[in-house]
C-alpha positions in Angstrom: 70.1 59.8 -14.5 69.4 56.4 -13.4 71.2 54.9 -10.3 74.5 56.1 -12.6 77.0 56.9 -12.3 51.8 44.1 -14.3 51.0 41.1 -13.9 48.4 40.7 -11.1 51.3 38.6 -8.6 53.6 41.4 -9.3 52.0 43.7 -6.6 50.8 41.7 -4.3 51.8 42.1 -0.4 54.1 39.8 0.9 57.0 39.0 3.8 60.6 39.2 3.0 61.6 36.1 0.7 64.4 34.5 -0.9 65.6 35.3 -4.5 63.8 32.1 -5.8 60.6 32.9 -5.1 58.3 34.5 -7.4 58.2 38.5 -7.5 55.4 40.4 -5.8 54.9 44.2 -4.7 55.6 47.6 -5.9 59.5 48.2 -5.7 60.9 51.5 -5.3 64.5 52.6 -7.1 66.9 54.2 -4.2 68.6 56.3 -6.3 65.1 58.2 -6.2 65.8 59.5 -2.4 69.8 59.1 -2.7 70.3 62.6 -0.9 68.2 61.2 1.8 70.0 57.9 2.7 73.5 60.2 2.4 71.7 61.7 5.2 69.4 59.4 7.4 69.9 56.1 5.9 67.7 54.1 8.7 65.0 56.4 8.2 64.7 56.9 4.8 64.0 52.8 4.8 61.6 52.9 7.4 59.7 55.8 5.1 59.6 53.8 2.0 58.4 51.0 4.0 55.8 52.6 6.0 54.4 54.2 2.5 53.8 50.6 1.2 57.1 49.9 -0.9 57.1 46.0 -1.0 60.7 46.0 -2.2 63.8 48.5 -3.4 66.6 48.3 -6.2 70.0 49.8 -5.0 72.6 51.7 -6.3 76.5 51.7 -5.6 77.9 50.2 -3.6 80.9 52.0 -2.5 84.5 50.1 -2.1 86.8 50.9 0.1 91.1 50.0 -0.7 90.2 46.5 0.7 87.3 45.6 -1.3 85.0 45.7 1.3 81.2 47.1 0.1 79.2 49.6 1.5 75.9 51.6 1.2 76.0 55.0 2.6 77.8 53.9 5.4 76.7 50.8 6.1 78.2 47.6 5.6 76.2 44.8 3.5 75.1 42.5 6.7 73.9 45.7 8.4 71.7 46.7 5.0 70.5 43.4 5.1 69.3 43.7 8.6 67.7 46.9 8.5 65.6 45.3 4.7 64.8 42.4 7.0 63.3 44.3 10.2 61.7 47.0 7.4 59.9 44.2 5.7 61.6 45.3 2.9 63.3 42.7 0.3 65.9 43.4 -2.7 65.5 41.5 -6.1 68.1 44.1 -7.7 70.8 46.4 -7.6 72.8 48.5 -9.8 76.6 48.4 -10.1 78.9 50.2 -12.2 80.5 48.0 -14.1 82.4 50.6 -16.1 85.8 48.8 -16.2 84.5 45.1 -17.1 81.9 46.8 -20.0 84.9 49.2 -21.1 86.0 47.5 -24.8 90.5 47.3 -24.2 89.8 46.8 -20.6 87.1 44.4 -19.7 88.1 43.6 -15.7 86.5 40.9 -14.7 87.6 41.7 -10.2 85.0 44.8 -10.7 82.0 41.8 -11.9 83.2 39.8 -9.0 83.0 41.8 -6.2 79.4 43.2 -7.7 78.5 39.2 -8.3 80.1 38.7 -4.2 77.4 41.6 -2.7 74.8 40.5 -5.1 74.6 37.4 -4.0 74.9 38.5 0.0 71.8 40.8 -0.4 70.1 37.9 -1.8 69.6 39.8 -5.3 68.6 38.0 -8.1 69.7 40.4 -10.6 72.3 42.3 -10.9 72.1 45.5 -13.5 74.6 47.3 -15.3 72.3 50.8 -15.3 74.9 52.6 -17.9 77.9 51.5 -20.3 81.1 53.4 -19.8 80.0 57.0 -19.4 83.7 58.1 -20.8 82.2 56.7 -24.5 78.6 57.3 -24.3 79.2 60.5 -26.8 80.9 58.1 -29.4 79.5 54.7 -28.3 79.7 52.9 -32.3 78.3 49.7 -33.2 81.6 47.8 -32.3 81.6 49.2 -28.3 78.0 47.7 -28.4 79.1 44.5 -29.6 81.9 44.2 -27.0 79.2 45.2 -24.3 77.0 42.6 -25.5 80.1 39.9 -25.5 80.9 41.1 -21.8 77.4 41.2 -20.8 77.5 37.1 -21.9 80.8 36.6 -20.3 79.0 38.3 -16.8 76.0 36.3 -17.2 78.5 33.2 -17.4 80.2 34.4 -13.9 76.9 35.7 -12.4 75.4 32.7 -12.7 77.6 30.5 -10.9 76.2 32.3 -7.7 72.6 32.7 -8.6 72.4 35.8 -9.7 71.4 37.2 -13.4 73.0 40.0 -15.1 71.4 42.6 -16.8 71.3 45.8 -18.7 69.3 49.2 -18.0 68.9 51.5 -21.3 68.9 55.0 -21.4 67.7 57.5 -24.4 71.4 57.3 -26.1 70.6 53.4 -26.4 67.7 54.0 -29.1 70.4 56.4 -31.1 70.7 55.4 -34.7 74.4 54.0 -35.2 76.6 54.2 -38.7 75.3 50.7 -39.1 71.7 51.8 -39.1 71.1 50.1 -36.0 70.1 50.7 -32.5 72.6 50.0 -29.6 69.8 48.9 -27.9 69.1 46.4 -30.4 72.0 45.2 -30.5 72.8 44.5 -27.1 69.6 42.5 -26.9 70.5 40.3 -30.2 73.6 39.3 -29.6 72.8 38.4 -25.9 71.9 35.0 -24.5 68.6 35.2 -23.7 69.7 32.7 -20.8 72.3 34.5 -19.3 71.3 38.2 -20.0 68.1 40.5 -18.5 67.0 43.5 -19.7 65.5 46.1 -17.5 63.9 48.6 -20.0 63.2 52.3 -18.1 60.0 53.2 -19.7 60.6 57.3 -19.7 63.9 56.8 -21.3 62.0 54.5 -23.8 59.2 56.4 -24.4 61.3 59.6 -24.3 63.4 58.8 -27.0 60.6 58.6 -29.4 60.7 54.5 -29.6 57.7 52.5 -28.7 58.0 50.3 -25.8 55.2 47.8 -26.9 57.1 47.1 -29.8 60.0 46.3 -28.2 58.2 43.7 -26.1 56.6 42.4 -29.0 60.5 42.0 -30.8 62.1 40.9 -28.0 59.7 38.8 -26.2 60.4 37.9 -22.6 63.5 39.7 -22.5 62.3 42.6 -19.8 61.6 40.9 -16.7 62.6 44.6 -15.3 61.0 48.4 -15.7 61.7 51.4 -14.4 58.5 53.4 -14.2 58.6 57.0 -14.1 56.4 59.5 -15.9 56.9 62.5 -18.2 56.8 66.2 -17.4 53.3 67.0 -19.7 55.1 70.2 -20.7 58.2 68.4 -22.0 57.5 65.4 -23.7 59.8 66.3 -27.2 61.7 62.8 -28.1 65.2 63.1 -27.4 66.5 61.2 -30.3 67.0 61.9 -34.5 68.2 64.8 -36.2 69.4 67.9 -34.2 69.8 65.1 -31.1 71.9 61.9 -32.0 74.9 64.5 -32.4 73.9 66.5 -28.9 76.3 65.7 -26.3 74.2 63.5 -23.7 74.9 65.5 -21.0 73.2 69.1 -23.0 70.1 66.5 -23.0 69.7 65.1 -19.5 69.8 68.9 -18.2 67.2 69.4 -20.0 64.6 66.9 -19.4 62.1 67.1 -16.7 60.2 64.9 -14.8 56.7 64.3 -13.5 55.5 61.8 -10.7 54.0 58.7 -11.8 50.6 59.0 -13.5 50.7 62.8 -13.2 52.5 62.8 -16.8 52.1 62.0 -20.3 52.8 58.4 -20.2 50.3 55.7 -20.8 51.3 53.3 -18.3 48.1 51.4 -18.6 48.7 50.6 -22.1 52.0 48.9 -21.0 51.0 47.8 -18.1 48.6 45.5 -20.3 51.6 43.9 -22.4 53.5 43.2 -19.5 53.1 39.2 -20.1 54.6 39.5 -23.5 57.8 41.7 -21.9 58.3 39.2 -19.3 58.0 41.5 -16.2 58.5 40.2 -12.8 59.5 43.2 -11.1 58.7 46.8 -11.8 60.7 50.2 -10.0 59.0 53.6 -9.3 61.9 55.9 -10.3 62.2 59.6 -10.5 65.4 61.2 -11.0 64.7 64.6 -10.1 62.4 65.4 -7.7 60.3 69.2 -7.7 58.1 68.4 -4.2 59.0 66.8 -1.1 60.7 63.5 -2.1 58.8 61.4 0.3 55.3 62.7 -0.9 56.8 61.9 -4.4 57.0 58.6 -4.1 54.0 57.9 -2.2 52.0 59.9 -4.4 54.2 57.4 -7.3 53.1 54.6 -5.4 49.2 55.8 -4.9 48.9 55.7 -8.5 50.8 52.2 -9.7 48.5 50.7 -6.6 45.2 52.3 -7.3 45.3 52.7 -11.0 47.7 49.8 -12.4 46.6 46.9 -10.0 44.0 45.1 -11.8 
């Protein structure tokens, strides 16, 4: 799973910046070494810096009865310092949003306080990186529409503190509906291109048989975001249409398997090359489950996108 529950600029070295300045370096996704910061959060930072990660994505946080956020311990102003002294900035996070996507619930406190440590990290984009888990074997047409009306209202809140909200898909997104239509799809036409990102994980893309290009191509500018992660060569059977739409998710995720970045089956070049027509500012190394040592994973990740993807 995701943190559940390129253009030439975008890789470029640079100091610690605020969220209005342009987007530069290779970013790694936390959730990639979340057993690690459970255990050693200072040092698992001071890894991912020292490999060459420009800049990290983060998952949670965790509230406690008073509202108050934290990350694996620490408290948001103590995160912050330890980014700061690392040389490490944050451009995004993911936060469950279960409650506020949930259609009959919709609670707008759980957007707030994601919107409140947000906008203390100094994110600009804050990502919803599943709908309500409790649905995702029956999501219909009409859940889809509600996200996408929820995901406007958010962008409407989000924005009064600087921060964008947006959406990261899955494989379950690109399942054919009793409409004929994609959830996907759905979520990104009946959101305000103004208000709403999209962050489109290219494994789940590419692994459920879709074709990411296209989707830049119909949706232009709308995925200023990617998750890139590669494809276990031995396993690369889409994960969507007959025999899978029915599947419970769950029988699925167990049984996919991953590879580290440009050791795969993915053609990350050839999306790399339409990354002006998605809109990318920003672009994650993620890998979900991890077969080698975690931290030669993702610098051997990170090898790759440098060497190979820079132009």
């Amino acid at each position: 799973m995701a943190a559940a529950y390129l253009a030439p600029s975008l890789f470029s070295c640079a100091p610690r910046r605020t969220s209005s300045q342009a987007g530069t370096g290779i970013g790694l996704q936390l959730y990639t070494l979340r057993d690690q910061l459970a255990a050693h959060v200072q040092q698992t930072i001071t890894r991912v810096a020292e490999i060459g990660y420009n800049h990290v994505e983060t998952f949670g946080p965790e509230f406690d009865a008073k509202g108050k956020a934290s990350f694996w311990g620490m408290n948001v102003a103590d995160l912050t310092a330890l980014l700061d002294k690392s040389g490490l900035n944050t451009h995004s996070g993911h936060y469950d949003l279960t409650e506020f996507l949930a259609p009959g619930n919709g609670d707008e406190s759980v957007l707030k306080n994601a919107i409140d440590v947000a906008a203390q990290l100094g994110q600009q984009y804050l990502i919803a990186p599943v709908p309500p888990m409790q649905l995702v074997d029956q999501l219909t047409a009409d859940d889809y529409l509600f996200i996408a009306e929820q995901l406007n209202r958010g962008g409407e809140l989000a924005a009064k503190s600087g921060v964008k909200i947006g959406y990261h898909n899955h494989f379950w997104e690109f399942r054919m509906l009793e409409d004929g239509r994609k959830g996907l799809d759905i979520l990104i036409e009946h959101t305000d291109k103004d208000l709403v990102v999209f962050e489109l994980d290219l494994f789940w893309s590419e692994k459920s048989g879709s074709d990411s290009t296209a989707y830049f191509g119909r949706y232009p500018g709308r995925f200023p975001l990617w998750h890139i992660k590669d494809m276990d060569t031995d396993n690369t059977e889409p994960v969507t249409g007959p025999g899978y739409d029915d599947k419970p998710v769950m029988d699925i995720v167990t049984s996919i398997s991953y590879a580290e970045v440009g050791t795969g089956s993915i053609d990350f070049k050839k999306l790399m090359a339409e990354s002006g027509t998605a809109g990318l500012r920003y672009a994650f190394v993620e890998q979900d489950v991890i077969t080698i040592d975690p931290f030669d994973s993702v610098a051997k990740s990170y090898g790759y996108v440098k060497q190979e993807l820079l132009p």
